[in-house]
C-alpha positions in Angstrom: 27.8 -13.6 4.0 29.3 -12.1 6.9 31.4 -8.6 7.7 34.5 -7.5 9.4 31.9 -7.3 12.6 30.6 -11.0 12.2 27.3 -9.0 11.0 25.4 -10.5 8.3 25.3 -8.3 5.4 22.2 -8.1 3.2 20.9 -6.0 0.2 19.4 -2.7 2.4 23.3 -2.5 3.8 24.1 -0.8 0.4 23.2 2.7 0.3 22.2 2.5 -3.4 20.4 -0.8 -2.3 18.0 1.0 0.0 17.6 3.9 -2.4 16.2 1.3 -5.4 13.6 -0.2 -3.1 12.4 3.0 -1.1 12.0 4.7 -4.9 10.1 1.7 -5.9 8.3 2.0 -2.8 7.3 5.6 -3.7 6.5 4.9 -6.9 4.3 2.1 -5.6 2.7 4.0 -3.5 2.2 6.9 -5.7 0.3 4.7 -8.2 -2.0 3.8 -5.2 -2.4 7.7 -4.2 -3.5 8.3 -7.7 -5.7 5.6 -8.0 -7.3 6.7 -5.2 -7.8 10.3 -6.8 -9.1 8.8 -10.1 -11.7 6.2 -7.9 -12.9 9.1 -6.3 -13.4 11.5 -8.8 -14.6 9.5 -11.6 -17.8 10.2 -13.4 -19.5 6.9 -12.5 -22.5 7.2 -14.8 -19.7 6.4 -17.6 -17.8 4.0 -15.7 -21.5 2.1 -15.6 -21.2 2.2 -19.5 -18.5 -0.8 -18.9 -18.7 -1.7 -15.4 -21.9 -1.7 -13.9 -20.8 -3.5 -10.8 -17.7 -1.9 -9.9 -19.9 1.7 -10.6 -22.5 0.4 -8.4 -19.7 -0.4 -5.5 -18.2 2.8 -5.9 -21.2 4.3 -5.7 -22.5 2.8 -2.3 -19.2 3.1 -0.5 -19.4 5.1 3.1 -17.6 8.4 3.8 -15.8 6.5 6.3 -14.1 3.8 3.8 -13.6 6.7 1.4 -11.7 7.9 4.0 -9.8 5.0 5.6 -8.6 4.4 1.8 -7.5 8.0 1.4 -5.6 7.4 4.9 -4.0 4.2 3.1 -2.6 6.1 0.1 -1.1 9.4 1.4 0.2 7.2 4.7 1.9 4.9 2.2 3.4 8.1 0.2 4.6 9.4 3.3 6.0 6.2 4.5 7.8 5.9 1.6 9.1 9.5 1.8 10.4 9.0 5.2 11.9 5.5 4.2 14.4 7.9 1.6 14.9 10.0 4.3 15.9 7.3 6.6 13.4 7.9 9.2 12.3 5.2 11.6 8.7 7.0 11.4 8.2 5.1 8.2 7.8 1.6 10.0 4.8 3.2 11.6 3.4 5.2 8.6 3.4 1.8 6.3 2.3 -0.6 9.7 -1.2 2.6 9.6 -1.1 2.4 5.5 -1.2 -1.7 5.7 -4.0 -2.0 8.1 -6.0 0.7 6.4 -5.6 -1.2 3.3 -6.8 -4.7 5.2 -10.2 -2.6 6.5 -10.7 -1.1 3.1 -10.4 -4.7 1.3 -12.6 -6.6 4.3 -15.3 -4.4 3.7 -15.3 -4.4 -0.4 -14.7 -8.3 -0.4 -16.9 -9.0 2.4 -19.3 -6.7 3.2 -20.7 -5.9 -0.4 -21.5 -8.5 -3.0 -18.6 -7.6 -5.3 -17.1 -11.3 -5.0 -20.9 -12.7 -5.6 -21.1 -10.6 -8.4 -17.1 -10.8 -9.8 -16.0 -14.0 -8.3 -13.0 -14.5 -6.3 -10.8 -13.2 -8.6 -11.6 -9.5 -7.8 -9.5 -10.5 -4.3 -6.2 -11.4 -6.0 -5.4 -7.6 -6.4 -5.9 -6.8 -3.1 -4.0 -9.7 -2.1 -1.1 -8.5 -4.1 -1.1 -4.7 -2.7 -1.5 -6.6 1.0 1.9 -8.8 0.3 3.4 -5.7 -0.3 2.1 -3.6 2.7 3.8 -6.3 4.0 6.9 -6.2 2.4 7.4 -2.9 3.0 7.2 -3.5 6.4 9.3 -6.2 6.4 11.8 -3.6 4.0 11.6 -0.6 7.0 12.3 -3.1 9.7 15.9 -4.8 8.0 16.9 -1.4 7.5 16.3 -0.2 11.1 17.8 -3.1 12.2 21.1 -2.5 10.0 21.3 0.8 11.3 20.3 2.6 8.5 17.3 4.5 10.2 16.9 7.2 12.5 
């Protein structure tokens, strides 16, 4: 559908529209900051109780993906902070959260032997919070490009 200016109009045009998804975003994105706390804070002698192999992952992980995926959280929060306040900085903040999130995922799925020991299926998750790294990309950009960033 088109405007008075020949423009396309789509969803992130409304106001409202742009509020729904950023909140979702930061609710998203929350959950993933707080998962993140939880992971690395857990007592894993218990978590072995029920899931040896995940307690053994957790267990062997490097500083340096502890902190890549600490990087992915709190720049997704903060992305999706920005994205409410209309800030163009939020493309950039989600584009350093998304690829933090594809190193963090390369080296559990294939650099440890949590798929030989889980099977593929332990990549479907990380497929899912990849599509919407994406996404929110995709999200930040339309808006930019309708004007509604700054």
């Amino acid at each position: 559908m088109d405007n008075d200016n020949g423009a396309a109009t789509g969803a992130s045009e409304s106001p409202r529209g742009m509020w729904v998804v950023g909140a979702g975003l930061l609710v998203w994105n929350l959950i993933g900051l707080a998962a993140f706390y939880m992971q690395s804070t857990m007592d894993l002698t218990e978590l072995a109780k029920s899931d040896p192999v995940t307690a053994r992952e957790l267990a062997a992980m490097p500083q340096w993906a502890w902190w890549v995926y600490g990087t992915a959280t709190i720049s997704g929060v903060a992305a999706a902070i920005a994205l409410l306040l209309k800030r163009r900085v939020a493309f950039w903040l989600f584009a350093l959260s998304l690829l933090c999130v594809i190193i963090q995922f390369s080296r559990s799925l294939l650099m440890t032997n949590l798929v030989a020991d889980k099977g593929w299926s332990v990549a479907i998750f990380p497929l899912v919070i990849a599509a919407i790294g994406g996404f929110q990309l995709w999200w930040t950009k339309l808006c930019d490009g309708q004007g509604q960033l700054r």
